[in-house]
C-alpha positions in Angstrom: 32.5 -27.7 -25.7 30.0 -30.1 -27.9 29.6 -28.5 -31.4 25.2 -28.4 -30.8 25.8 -25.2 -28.6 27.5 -23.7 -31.8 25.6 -21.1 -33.9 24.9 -22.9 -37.5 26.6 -21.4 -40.2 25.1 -20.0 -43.1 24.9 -21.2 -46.3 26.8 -18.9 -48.7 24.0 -19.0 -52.4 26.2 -18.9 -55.5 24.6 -17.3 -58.6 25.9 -19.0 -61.7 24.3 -16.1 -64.2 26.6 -13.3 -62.6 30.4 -13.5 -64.2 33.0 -11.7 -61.9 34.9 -9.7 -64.4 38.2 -9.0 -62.9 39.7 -5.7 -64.2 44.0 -4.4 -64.1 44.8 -1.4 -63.8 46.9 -0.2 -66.9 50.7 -0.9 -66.8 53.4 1.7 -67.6 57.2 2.0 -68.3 59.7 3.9 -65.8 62.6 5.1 -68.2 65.6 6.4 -66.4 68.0 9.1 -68.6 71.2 9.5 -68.7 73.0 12.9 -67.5 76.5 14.0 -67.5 76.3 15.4 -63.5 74.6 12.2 -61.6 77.1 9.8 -60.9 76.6 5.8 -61.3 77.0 5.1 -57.8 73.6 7.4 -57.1 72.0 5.2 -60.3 72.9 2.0 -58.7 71.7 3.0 -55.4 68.3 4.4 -56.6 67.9 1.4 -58.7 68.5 -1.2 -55.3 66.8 0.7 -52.7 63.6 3.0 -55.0 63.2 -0.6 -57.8 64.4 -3.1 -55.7 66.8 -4.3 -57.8 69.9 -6.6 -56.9 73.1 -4.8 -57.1 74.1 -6.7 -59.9 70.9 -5.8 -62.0 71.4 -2.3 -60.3 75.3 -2.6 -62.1 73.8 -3.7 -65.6 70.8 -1.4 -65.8 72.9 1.6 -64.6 75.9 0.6 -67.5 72.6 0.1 -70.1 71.2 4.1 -69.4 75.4 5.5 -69.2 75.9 4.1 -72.7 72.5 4.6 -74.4 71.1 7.3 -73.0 68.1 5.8 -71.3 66.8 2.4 -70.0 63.7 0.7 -68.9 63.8 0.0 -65.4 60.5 -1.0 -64.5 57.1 -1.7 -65.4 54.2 -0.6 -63.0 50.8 0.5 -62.2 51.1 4.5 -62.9 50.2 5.6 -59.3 53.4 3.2 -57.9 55.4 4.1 -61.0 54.7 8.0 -60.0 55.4 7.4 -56.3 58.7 5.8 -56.8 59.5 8.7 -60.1 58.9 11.1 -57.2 61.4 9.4 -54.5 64.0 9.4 -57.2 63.6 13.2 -58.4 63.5 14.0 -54.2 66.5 12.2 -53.6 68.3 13.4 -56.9 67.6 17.1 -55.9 68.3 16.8 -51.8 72.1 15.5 -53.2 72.2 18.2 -56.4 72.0 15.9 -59.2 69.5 16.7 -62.1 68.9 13.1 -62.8 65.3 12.4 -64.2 63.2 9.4 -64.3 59.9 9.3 -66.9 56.9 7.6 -66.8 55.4 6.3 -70.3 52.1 4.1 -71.3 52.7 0.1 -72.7 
């Protein structure tokens, strides 16, 4: 097919006064706590399969919140940092643990 029986393509005008200002959305901190009912093997499950974190991260994450209390586990975009609070708090209660997860601003 010979390109003259082609539609021309229009020409695309840039306008050099208009800046694109890209905006992020604001980042926030998923803290899982320590509890003395929720065992580790539900920690490093949540933490591979909810965060997407390698078992071995899982293992050290999961030995960091047993032995202080609480660790940082991820940093997200609140409405992703909610949805995956919310899979862990489902999953926790569906198998009787009271383990919580919290959501804090940078």
């Amino acid at each position: 097919m010979p390109n003259d029986t082609l539609p021309p393509v229009p020409e695309i005008e840039k306008d050099s006064d208009t800046l694109i200002k890209q905006d992020y959305l604001p980042l926030y901190r998923v803290l899982m706590w320590d509890d003395a009912i929720t065992t580790m093997e539900f920690v490093v499950r949540m933490l591979i399969k909810v965060f997407d974190k390698d078992p071995i991260s899982a293992e050290k994450l999961m030995y960091e919140i047993h032995n202080s209390g609480v660790a940082h586990v991820d940093t997200l975009p609140l409405e992703r940092a909610e949805f995956k609070v919310e899979r862990v708090h489902l999953t926790a209660a569906m198998e009787g643990y009271p383990f919580r997860c919290t959501i804090e601003p940078l």
